[in-house]
C-alpha positions as CSV (number, residue, x, y, z in Angstrom):
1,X,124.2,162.6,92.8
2,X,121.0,163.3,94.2
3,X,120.6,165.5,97.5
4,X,118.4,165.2,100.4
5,X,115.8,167.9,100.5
6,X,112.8,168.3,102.9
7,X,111.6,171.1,101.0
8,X,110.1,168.9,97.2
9,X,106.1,169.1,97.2
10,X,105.4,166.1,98.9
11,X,103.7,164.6,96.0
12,X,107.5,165.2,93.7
13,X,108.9,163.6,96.8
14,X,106.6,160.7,96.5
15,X,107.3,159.9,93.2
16,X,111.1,160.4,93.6
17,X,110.9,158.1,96.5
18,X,109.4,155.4,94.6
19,X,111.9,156.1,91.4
20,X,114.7,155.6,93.6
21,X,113.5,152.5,95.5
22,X,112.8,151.1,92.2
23,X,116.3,151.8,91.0
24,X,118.3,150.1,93.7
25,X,115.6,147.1,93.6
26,X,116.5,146.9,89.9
27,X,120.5,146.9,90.9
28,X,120.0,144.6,93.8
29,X,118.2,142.2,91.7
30,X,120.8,141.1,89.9
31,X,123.5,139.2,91.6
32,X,122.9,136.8,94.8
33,X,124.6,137.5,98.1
34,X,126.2,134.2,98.0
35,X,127.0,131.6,95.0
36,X,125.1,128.3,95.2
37,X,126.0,126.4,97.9
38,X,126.3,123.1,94.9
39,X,128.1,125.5,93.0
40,X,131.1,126.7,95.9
41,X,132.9,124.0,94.6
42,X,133.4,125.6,91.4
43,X,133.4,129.2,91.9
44,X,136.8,130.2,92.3
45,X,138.4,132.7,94.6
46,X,139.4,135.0,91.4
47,X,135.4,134.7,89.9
48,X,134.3,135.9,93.0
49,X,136.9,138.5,93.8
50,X,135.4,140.2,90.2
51,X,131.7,139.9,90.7
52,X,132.3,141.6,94.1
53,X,134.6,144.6,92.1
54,X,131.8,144.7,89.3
55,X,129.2,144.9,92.1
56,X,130.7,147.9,93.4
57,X,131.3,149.3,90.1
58,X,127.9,149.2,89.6
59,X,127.1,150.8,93.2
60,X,128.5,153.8,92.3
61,X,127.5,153.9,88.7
62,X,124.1,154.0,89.9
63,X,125.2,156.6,92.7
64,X,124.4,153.6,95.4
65,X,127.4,153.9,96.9
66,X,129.5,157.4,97.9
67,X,132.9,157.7,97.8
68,X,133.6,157.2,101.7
69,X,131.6,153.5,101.2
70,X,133.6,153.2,98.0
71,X,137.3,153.8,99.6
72,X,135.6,151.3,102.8
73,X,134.8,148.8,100.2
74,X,138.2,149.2,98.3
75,X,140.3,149.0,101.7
76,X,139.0,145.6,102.3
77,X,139.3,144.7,99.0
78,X,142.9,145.8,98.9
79,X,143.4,143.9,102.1
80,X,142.0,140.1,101.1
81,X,144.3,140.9,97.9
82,X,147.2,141.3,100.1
83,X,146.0,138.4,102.0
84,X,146.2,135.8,98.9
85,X,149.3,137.1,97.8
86,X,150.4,136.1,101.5
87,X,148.8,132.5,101.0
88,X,150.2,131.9,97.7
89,X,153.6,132.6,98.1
90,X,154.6,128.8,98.2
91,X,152.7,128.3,95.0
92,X,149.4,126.8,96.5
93,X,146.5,127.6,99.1
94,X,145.3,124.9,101.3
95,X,142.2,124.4,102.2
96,X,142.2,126.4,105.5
97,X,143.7,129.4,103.5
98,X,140.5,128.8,101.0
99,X,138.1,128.7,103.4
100,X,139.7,131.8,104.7
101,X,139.5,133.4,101.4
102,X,135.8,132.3,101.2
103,X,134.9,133.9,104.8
104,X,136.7,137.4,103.9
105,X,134.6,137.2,100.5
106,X,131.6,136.5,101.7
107,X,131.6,139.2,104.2
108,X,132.8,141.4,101.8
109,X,130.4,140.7,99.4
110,X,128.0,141.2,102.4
111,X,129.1,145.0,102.8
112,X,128.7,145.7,99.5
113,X,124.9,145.0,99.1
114,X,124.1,146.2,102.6
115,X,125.5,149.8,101.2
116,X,123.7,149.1,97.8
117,X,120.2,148.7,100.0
118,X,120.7,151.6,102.1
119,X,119.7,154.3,100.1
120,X,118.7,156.2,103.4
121,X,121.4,158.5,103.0
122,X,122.3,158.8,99.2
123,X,119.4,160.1,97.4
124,X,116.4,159.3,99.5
125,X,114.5,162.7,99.8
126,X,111.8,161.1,102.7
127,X,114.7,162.7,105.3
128,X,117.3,161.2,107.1
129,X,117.0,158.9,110.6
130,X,120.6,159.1,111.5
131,X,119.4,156.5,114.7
132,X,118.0,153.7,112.4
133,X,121.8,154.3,109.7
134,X,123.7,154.3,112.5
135,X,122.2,150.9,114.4
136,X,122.0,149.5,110.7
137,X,125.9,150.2,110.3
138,X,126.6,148.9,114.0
139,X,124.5,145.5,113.1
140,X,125.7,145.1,109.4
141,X,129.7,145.2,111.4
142,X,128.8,142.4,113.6
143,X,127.4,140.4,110.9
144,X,130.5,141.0,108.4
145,X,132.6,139.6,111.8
146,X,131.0,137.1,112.1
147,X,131.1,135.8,108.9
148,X,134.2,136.1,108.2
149,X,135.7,134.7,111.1
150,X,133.3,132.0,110.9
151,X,131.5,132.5,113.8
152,X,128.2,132.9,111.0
153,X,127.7,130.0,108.6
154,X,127.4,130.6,105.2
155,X,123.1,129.4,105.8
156,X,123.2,132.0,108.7
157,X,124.4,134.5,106.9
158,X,121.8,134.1,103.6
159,X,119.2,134.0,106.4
160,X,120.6,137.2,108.0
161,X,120.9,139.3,104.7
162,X,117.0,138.2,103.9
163,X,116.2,139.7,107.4
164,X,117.8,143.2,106.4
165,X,116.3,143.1,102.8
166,X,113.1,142.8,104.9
167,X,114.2,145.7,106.7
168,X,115.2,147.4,104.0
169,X,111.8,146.8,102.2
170,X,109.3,147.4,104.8
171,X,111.1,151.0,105.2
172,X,111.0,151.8,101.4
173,X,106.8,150.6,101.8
174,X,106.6,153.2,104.4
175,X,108.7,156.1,102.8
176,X,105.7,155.5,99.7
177,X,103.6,158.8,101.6
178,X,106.7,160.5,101.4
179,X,107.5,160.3,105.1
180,X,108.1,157.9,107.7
181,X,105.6,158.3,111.1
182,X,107.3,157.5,114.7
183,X,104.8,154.6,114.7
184,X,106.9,152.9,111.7
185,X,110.0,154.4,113.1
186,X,109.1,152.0,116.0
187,X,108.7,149.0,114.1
188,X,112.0,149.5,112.3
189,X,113.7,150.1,115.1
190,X,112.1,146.8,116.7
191,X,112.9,145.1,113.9
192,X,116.6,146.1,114.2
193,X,117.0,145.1,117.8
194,X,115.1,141.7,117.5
195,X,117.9,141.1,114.0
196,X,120.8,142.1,116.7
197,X,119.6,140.0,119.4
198,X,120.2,137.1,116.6
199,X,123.5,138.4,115.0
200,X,124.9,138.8,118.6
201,X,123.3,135.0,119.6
202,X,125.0,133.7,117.0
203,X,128.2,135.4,117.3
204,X,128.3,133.9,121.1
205,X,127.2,130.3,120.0
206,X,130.5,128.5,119.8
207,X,129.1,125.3,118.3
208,X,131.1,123.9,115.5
209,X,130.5,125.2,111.9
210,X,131.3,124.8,108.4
């Protein structure tokens, strides 16, 4: 895997940069964060428990997800396994227990592209804001809660993960000079708390959803 170095000629770093941008946009391409909502219906708790596994498969193919991430990723995994076993031990899941199932997916499936995007620390050589991973990491929590507990709606949440691929885009345009400026540091960082404010509005409206 690829190590973070201040020291590359800053046009090698530039081109790295965008090589490695490129790459996770290619991986991130691929899947949706959420099935159709016509096709829910359909897509079955198994089918969705195996894109999620390939999706992570491919993370760390790709070297767009480390091993801590990975044993994260595999915990929860482990953990909605454990949880369907649970439900299906009279033979049957009802729909609460699906819905359940659908929530712990879904913000599991959430996890797993927000640490496909963040590249920040796995390769990146435009140097490391360990303020902007960190608030990232806090926000990206909150959202998985809310999700799946159901306190975030399965609209809310597609809205929410476009908001951090913004995020996650408008950094990648700025790290194109090879470095990143406290003036664009500032706008990430406003763009971070101004996506909080939302997650944390949401988390505290207690409206009914679904």
């Amino acid at each position: 895997m690829m190590k973070t170095s201040l020291l590359f000629p800053s046009g090698f770093r530039r081109n790295r940069a965008t090589a490695w941008f490129a790459l996770a946009a290619g991986v991130l391409a691929t899947a949706p964060l959420f099935a159709d909502a016509e096709n829910v219906r359909s897509y079955s708790i198994d089918q969705q428990q195996q894109d999620i596994h390939a999706r992570i498969e491919q993370g760390i193919a790709y070297g767009l997800i480390t091993q801590d991430e990975a044993d994260e990723l595999s915990r929860r995994e482990s953990n909605i396994q454990q949880r369907v076993a649970g439900f299906q031990r009279d033979g049957t899941l009802t729909p609460q227990e699906r819905d359940q199932l659908r929530r712990d997916l879904d913000a599991l499936h959430a996890g797993v592209e927000r640490s496909l995007r963040n590249t920040r620390m796995k390769g990146s050589p435009d140097g490391y804001l360990p303020d902007l991973a960190g608030r990232e990491t806090q926000i990206g929590k909150r959202i998985d809660y809310g999700i799946a507990s159901g306190l975030i709606t399965r609209t809310e949440a597609q809205r929410l993960a476009q908001r951090e691929t913004d995020i996650y885009h408008r950094e990648a345009a700025f790290r194109v000079d090879g470095q990143i400026t406290q003036s664009e540091k500032d706008i990430l960082q406003h763009d971070l708390e101004a996506l909080n404010r939302d997650v944390e509005r949401l988390l505290k409206n207690v409206r009914t959803r679904r």
